[in-house]
N, C-alpha and C positions, 0 to 999 in steps of 0.2 A: 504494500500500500504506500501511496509517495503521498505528502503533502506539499502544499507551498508556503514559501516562507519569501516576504516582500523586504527587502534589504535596499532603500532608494539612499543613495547615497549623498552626492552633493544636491542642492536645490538652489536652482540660479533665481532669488525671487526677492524682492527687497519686503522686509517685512510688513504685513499686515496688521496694522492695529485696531484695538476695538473701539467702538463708537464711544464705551467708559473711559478711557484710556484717550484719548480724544477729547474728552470733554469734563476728565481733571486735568486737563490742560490750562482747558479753557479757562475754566475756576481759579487754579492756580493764579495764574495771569491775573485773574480782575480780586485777588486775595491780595495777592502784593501792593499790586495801587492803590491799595489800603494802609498800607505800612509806611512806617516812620522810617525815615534814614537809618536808622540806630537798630531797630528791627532787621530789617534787610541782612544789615553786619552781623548781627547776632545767628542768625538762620544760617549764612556759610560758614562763623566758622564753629565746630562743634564747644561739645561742653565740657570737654576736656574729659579725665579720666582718672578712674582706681586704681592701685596698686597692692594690695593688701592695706594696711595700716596710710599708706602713700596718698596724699592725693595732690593731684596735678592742675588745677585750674585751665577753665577752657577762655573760650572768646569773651563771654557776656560776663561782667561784670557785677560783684552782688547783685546777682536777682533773684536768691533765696529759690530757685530749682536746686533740683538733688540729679545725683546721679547713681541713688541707690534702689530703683528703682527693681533692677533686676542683678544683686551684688554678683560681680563677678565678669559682668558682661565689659566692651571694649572700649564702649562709648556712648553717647546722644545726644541727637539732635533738641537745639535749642525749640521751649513751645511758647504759643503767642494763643495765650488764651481766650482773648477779646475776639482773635477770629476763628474759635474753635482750633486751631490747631495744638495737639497735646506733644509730647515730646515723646521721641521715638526713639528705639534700643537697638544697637546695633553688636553683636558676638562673636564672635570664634565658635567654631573652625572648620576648616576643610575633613575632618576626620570626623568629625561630631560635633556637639552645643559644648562651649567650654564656658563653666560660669560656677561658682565657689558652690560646692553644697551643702555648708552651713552658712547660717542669718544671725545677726546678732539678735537676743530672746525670741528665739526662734528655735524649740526642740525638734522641728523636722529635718529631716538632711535632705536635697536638692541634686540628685543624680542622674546624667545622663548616660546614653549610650557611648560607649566608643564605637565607631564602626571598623571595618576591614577598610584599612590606610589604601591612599589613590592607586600605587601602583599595583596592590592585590585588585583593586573593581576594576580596574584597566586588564587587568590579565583572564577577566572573566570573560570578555569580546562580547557580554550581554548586556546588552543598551534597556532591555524588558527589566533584569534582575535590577541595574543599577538606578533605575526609575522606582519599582518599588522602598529601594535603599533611601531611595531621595524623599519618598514621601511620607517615611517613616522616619525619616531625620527633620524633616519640614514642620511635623506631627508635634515635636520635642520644642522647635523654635516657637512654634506657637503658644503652646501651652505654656509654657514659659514666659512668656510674654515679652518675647525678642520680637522683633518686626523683620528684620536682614540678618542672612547668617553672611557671615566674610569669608563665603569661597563658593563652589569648588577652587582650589588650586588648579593651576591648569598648563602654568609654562612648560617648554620643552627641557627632558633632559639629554641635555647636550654633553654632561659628562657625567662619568658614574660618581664621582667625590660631591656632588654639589649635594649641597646637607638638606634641604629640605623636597630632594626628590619623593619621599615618599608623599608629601603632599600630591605630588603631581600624578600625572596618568601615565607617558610615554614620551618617545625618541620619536613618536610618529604626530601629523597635527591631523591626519586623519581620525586616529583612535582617541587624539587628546582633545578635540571637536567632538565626534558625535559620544562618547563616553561624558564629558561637562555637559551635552546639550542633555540630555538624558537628566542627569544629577538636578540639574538646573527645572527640568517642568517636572522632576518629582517634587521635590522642594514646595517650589511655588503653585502646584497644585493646590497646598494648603489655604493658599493667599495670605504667605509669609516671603520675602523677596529674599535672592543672592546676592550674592556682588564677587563676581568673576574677576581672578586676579590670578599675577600683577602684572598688568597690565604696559610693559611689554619688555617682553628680552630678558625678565629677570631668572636667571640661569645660575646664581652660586650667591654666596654669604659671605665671600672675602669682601669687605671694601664695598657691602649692597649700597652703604649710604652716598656712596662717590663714586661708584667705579662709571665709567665710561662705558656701555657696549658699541662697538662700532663693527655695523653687521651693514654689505651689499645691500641693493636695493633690493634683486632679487630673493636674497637666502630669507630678507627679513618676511617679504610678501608669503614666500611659498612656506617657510619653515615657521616664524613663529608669531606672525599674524593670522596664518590660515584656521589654526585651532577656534580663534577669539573668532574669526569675522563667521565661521561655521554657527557657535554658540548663542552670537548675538541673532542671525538669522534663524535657528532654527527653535530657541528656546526663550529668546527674549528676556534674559536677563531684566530686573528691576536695576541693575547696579552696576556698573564696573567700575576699581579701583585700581588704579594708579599706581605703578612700581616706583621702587628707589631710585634706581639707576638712571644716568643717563643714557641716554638713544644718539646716536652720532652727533655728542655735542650739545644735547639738550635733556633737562631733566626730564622726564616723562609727564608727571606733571606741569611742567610749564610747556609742553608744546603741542600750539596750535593743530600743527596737522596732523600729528598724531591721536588726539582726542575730536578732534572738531571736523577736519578736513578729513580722514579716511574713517573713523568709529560712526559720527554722524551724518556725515553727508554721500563718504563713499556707500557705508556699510547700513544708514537708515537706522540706528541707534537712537530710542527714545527717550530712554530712562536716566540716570542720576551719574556721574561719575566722580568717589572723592578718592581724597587720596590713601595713602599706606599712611599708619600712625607716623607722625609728626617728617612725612616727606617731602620732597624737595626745597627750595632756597627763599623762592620771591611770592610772597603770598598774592601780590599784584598779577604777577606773569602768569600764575595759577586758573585767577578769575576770567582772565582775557585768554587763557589756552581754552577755557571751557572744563575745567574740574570744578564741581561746582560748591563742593562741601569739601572743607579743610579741616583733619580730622589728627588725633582728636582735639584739635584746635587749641592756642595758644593767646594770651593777651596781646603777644608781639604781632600777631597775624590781623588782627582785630584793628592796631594801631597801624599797621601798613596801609590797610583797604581805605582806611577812612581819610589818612593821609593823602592818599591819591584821590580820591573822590574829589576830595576841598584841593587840591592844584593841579585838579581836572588833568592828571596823565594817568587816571580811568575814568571812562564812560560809565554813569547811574547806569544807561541800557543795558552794559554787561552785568553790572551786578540783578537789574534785575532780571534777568533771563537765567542765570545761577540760582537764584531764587526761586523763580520761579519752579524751574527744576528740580528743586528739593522740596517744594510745597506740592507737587505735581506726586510726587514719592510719598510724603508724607499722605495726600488724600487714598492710598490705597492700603496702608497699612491694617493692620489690627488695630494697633493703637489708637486710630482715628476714628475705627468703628466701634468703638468702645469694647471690644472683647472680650469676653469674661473667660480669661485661663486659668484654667485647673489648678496650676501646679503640678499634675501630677498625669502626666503623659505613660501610655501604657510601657512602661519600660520592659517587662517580661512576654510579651508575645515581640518587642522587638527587638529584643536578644534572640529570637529563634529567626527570623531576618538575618540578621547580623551570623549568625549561627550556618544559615544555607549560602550568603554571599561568598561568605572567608572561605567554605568549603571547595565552592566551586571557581574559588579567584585563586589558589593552591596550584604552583606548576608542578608535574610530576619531572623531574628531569635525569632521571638513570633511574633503570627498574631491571637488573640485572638477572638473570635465571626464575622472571616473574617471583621477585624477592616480597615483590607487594603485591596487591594486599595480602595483610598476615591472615594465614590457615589455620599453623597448626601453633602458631607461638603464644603462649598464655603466661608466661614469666620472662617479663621484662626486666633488664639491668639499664636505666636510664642514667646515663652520663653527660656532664655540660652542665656548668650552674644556669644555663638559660634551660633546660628541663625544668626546673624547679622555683624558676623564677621567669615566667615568658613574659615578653615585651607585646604589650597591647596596640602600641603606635605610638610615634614620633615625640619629639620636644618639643617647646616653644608654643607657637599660638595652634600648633596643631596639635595639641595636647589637650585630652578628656579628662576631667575628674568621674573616672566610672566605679561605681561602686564594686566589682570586681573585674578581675582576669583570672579565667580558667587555666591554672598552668599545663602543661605538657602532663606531666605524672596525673595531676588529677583529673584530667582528660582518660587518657588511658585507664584508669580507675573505674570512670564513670562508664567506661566501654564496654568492664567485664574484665580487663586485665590486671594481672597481679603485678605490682611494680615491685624491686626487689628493695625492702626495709630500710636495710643494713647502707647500702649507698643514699636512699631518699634521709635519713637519719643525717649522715658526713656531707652532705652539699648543703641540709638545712640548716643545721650547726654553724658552718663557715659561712653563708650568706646571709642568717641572724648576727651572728658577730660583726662582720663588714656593714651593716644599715646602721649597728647601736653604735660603730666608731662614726658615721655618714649618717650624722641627722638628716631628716629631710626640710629642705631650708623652700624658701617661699619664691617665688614665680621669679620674681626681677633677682634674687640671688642667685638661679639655677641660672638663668638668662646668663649672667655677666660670667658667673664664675662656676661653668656644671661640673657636677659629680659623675667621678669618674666609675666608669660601671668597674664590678669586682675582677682582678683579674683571675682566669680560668683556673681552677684547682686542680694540683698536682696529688694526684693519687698513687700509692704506693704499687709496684707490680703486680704484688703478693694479691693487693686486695683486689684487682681488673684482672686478674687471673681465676682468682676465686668465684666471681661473677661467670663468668665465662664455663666454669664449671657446673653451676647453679641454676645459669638461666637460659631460656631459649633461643634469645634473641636481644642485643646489643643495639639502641636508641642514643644517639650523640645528638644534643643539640649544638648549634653555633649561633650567638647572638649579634646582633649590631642593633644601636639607636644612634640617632643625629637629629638636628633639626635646627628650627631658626638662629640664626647668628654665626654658625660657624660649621666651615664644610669640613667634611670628613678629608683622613690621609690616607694614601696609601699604606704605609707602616702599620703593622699591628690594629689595622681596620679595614681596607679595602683588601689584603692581603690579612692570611691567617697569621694569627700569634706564634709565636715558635712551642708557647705551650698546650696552643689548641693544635697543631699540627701531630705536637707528641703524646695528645689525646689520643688523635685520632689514629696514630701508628701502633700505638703499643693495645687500644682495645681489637683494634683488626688484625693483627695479629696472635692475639689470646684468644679470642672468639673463632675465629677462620681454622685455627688449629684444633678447634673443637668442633669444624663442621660445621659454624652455626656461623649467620648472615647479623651484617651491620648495615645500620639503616642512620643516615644524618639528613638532620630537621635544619633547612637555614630558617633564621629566625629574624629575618633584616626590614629594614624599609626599603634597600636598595640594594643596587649590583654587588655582590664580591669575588674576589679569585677561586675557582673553584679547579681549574686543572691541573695544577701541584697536588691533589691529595682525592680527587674523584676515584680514580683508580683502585685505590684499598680498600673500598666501602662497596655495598653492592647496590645500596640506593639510598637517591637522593631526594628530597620532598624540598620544596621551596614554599614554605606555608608565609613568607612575608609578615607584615605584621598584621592578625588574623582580626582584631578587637578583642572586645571582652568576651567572647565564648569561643579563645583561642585554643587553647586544648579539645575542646570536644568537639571543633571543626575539624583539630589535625588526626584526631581519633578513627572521626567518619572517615576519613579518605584513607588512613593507614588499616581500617579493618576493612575497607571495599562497602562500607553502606554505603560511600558517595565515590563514583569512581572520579576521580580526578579528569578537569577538561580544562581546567589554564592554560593558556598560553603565553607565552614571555609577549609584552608590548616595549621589551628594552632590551637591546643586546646585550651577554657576557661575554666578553673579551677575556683572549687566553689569559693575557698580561696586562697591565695597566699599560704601560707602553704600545701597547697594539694599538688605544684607541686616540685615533687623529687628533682630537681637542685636548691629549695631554699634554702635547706640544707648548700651548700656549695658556694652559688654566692654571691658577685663574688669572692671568696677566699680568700684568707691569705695576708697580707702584713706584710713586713719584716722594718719598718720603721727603725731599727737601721740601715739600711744599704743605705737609700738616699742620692742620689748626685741632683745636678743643673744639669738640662737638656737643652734640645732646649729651648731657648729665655726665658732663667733664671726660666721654669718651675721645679717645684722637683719631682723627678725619683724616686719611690719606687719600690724595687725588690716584687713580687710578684709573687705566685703561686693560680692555680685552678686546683683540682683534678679531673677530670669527674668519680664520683664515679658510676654513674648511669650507665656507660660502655652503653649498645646497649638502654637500657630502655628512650628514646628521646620521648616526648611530647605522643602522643596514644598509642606507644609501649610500656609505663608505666602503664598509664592510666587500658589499657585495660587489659594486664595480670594482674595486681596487684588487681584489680575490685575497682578503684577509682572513684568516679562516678564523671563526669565533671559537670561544668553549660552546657557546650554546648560539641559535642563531636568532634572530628575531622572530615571531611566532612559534616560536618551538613551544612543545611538549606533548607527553606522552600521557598514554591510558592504560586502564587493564583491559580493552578491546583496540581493536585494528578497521579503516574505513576503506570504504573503496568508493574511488571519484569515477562518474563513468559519465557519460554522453554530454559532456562540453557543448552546447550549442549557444550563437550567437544570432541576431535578428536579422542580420545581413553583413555583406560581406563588404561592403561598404558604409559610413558614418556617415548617416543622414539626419543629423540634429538630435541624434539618441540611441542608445544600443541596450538591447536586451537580452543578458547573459541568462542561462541559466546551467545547473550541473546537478546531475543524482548522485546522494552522499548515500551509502549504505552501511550500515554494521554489519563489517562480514566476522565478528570476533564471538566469542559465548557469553559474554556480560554487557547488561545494559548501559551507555552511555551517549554522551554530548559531543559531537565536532564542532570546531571553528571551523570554518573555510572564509578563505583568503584569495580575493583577489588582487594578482599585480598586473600593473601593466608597461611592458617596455615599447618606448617612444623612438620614433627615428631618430637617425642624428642630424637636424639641421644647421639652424642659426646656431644651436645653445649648444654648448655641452649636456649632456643626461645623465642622471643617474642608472645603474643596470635593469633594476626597474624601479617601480614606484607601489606603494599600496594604494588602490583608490575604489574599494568596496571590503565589507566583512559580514559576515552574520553567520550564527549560531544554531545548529538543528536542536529540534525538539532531542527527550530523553529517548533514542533509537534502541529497539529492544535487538535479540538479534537477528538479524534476517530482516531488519526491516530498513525501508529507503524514505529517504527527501528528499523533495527539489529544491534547491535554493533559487533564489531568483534576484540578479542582479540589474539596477539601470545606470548607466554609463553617461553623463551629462559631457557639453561638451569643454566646462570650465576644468573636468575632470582630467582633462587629457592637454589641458592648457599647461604654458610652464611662462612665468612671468618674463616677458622683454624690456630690458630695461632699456635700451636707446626709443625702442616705441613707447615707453610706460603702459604696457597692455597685457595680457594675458592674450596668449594666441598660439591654438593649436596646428603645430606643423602638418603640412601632408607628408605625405609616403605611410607606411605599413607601420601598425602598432599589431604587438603580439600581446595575448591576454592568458594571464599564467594564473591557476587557479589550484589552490594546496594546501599541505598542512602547517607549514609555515614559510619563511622567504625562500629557504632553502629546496624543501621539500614540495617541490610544483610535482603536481600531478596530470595533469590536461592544459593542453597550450592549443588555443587559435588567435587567428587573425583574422585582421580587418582592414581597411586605406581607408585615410581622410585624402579626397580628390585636391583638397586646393587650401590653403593656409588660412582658418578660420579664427575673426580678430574677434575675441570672445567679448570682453572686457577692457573698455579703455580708463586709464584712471588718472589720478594730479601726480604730478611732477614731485611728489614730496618725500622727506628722511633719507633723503640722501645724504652716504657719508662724505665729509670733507676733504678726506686724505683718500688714495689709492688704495685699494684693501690688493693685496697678493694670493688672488683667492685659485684654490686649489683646482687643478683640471685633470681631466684624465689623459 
């Protein structure tokens, strides 16, 4: 029996808004002509913000508003009671609600979900699952009485060290578009808004508050604006906010074309855009780029706008079209509707959400002598302080207070399996000691100065010999955490520790010589080295960081209740030196030229040159013939597919193409394929990458023997590659081949098709171009 499955890929359409939506515009507009001078400055910039005990004053000056509203949350908008507008709450994070949960005299506690971190929902390639993730995360913002959550995350990762990758989705702006457009109408489903960030280029944590990015015209259109201008078309963000960095010379938030000229007028952007807490330099330059809310705003910011007002080098028009803007946001809120929230969001039905996403966002990647799922193993020897203490997700502002994390052992527990005592006993021991030496210190102290996680325990021969005698089956976890402020190293993080390495030697060893199979759990938010030590193990699980019901996701998949269907959306590279943008990450600093920044931090001017220009994560890989540890879309299952009758609509591109292919389970257990389509471009004007991804979508749960059709449509912006002497998107003629599989690597069915004559898709402005020569990479 085949089914269909409608996978439309790009959509060349400038957004359609509603007639409400339209006409809190309107409103907006004739609310402000209401307003005082003073009002107006109050409205852009926010109300400043908490720190635990910290508080940081915003724009408005005593006017006896709070900002405790919802403790815990990032910030809010200033409110003007006389015209009904009340003041709105703006949170964290891209992984879940980040907001304190304790109140002072307040005996209830205040807990959210953590969910399965960006790059596990990105490896799910289920835009269905990661909608419902959204609408149950939307669920929490509401109730709660948040109005905007601050993300998805969504920039490209361009290299594997950049520390808040796990926020993000991929190395692809395909899967990192329609994976946020997804996240984004879960979400606001609820009629609670996002705010898609950051907004643009922001790729690493050295130097975020100064660094330079100085990225081609092109790389910047195709690689990491495509993600955003997908999003804003297809899900309509209420928000976007504004990155650190600058963009060829210009802060992001200060510049025009990049907020005004391609977000609004190229890309038909309705909605609000402020900045990253206390971002870029000129608060004036801000208003006139078009960011409209300056967050979480500052008196200094307050005194700039009004200064410029009164010797008129700003226009009132701008500021009230900023206002506007953010009154226009405001009329859709909760807040405004008066909403009467719970408090108390169903947290336990979604942990079981959270529970099937982590599951099936899990890559399986080496499954050696069908070593997984376990059969016959019922006595487990878990090794790895991250067994015993698993990482729920990230640092920083993508960090949940969730009421728990399921660790590894007590996952496995909860499965049915016996973990072995005598070791759960000696890693619990040593990991209670290491917290009682490492208080746990407060938000802005982990920020500035983080704890360092414990280093791997050295266990005695005698006693991983004894295991090995005792149990069936050998469980290594490996840990990594990172996140806001500071990227990960190579040394002793991207690369194993010398004493995780001789973990991993001496149980595979002891175990192996007993007959009996080793299994290692990575446990990261991002890429690490994995080909120095794959080898000695007979399987590898990449559970990422799973959320709060991360053991009993990694349980399901290690006992075959969930057969594993991730697929990697980010290369692993043999070596860190393989991947091209080590070359130059995170770039240049200029230290003769540091000032004292925000809260007596020091400000180095800094530059990154994206010399790799379009060559991003596979797009390197595979034209160059670098061979990965792992390739992009990879992973595996405990069945086998088979891709049969490739067909396309014609054999010529007449304004549209329509792929389609039958995916079958030819294996004995029920499971989930990705298919992936790429498509290789002629070589014309441009250079090309070997190919390109430009469709995905995910078959139902196939029993075995049984088939689907997938069904793909091929637009022609899809097949476009940006021209920078034209400023156009335009698809070359000659022959495109269309490779359909189980990941970049692994094409299974290939046709073709010709574009008759060079189709000018897309003409756009002249804008973000960098100043200096980039020496960008060619083949």
């Amino acid at each position: 029996m085949k089914y269909l499955l409608h996978s439309v890929a790009f959509l060349l359409f400038l957004p359609v808004f509603s007639k409400a939506q339209e006409s809190n515009y309107t409103k907006a507009k004739e609310l402000v002509s209401k307003m005082s001078f003073d009002e107006k400055i109050d409205l852009v910039v926010g109300m400043g913000m908490k720190m635990g005990a910290m508080e940081m004053p915003g724009g408005a000056p005593n006017v006896g508003q709070t900002m405790d509203k919802v403790p815990g949350a990032a910030g809010t908008t200033f409110a003007i009671p006389k015209l009904g507008l009340p003041t709105t709450v703006v949170a964290d994070g891209p992984a879940g609600l980040r907001i304190e949960p304790k109140r002072a005299n307040d005996a209830n506690t205040y807990y959210a979900t953590a969910w399965p971190v960006g790059t596990l929902l990105a490896s799910t390639w289920d835009v269905k699952l990661v909608e419902q993730v959204g609408k149950a995360m939307g669920n929490e913002v509401k109730e709660y009485g948040v109005d905007v959550l601050l993300g998805p995350g969504m920039n490209i990762m361009r290299n594997p060290l950049g520390a808040r990758n796990f926020e993000y989705y991929s190395e692809d702006p395909l899967v990192t578009g329609k994976i946020a457009a997804a996240m984004v109408n879960g979400i606001q489903w609820n009629g609670v808004g996002t705010s898609v960030k950051h907004f643009a280029v922001n790729n690493q944590e050295t130097n975020r508050m100064t660094v330079d990015a100085i990225v081609s015209e092109r790389a910047l259109r195709e690689i990491y604006l495509r993600g955003f201008e997908l999003v804003v078309k297809e899900a309509k963000p209420w928000t976007v906010m504004s990155s650190y960095n600058l963009l060829n010379g210009t802060y992001t938030s200060q510049s025009y074309d990049l907020l005004t000229t391609v977000l609004r007028k190229e890309w038909g952007f309705k909605g609000m855009v402020m900045t990253d807490w206390f971002g870029g330099k000129d608060a004036v330059a801000q208003m006139k780029a078009g960011n409209d809310l300056l967050m979480p705003g500052t008196p200094a910011q307050r005194k700039a706008i009004t200064d410029a007002i009164n010797n008129k080098t700003l226009d009132v028009k701008v500021l009230d079209e900023n206002a506007t803007r953010i009154v226009a946001y405001i009329l859709s809120t909760p807040a405004f509707k008066n909403y009467a929230f719970s408090n108390k969001p169903d947290l336990k039905q979604h942990a079981v959400v959270a529970r099937e996403a982590a599951a099936n966002g899990m890559v399986l990647l080496q499954n050696n002598a069908a070593t997984l799922p376990l059969a016959n193993a019922k006595n487990i020897a878990a090794f790895g302080n991250t067994s015993y203490d698993f990482i729920s997700g990230g640092t920083g502002s993508g960090d949940v207070n969730e009421e728990y994390t399921v660790s590894l052992v007590e996952g496995l527990q909860n499965a049915g399996y016996t973990v072995n005592a005598d070791l759960k006993s000696i890693y619990s021991a040593y990991l209670y000691d290491y917290k009682a030496k490492h208080p746990k210190k407060s938000f802005l102290e982990e920020f500035v100065n983080p704890t360092p996680i414990a280093s791997e325990l050295l266990l005695e021969k005698a006693v991983i010999n004894s295991k090995a005698a005792t149990s069936d089956l050998a469980i290594i976890t490996i840990g990594r955490n990172a996140g806001e402020g500071k990227d990960r190293v190579v040394v002793n993080d991207f690369n194993l520790t010398d004493a995780e390495q001789k973990l991993i030697d001496e149980v595979s060893t002891a175990f192996h010589a007993k007959g009996k199979k080793v299994v290692v759990i990575i446990n990261a938010g991002g890429v690490i080295e994995v080909a120095s030590w794959r080898t000695k193990v007979d399987a590898v699980l990449l559970a990422w960081q799973p959320g709060l019901e991360a053991g009993n996701a990694v349980a399901d998949v290690l006992s075959g209740k969930v057969n594993p269907s991730g697929k990697l959306a980010v290369t692993f590279p043999v070596k860190y030196e393989d991947e091209i943008t080590a070359k130059n990450f995170p770039g240049k600093e200029f230290k003769e030229k540091a000032v004292t920044g925000f809260m007596g931090q020091k400000e180095i001017p800094a530059e990154v040159t994206h010399e790799e220009g379009v060559y991003v994560g596979y797009r390197y890989y595979n034209t160059f013939n670098v061979k990965p540890a792992y390739e992009f879309g990879y992973g595996l299952s405990y069945t086998n597919f088979e891709y049969k009758n490739l067909k396309l609509s014609g054999s010529s591109f007449k304004g549209k193409l329509v792929v389609t292919v039958d995916v079958t389970n030819a294996g004995t257990v029920a499971g989930k394929e990705v298919v992936q389509l790429y498509v290789t471009a002629p070589t014309g004007k441009l250079d090309k990458p070997a190919e390109e991804l430009k469709a995905f979508g995910k078959t139902e749960l196939l029993q075995p023997g049984q088939s689907q059709t997938l069904q793909f449509v091929i637009e022609a912006k899809q097949l476009a590659s940006f021209h920078t002497a034209a400023t156009a998107w335009i698809a070359e003629a000659g022959t495109y081949t269309v490779k359909v599989g189980a990941s970049s690597l692994a094409i299974k069915q290939t046709a073709s098709f010709t574009v008759a004559k060079e189709i000018l898709v897309e003409k756009c402005n002249k804008v973000l171009a960098p100043a200096v020569t980039i020496n960008e990479l060619k083949k």
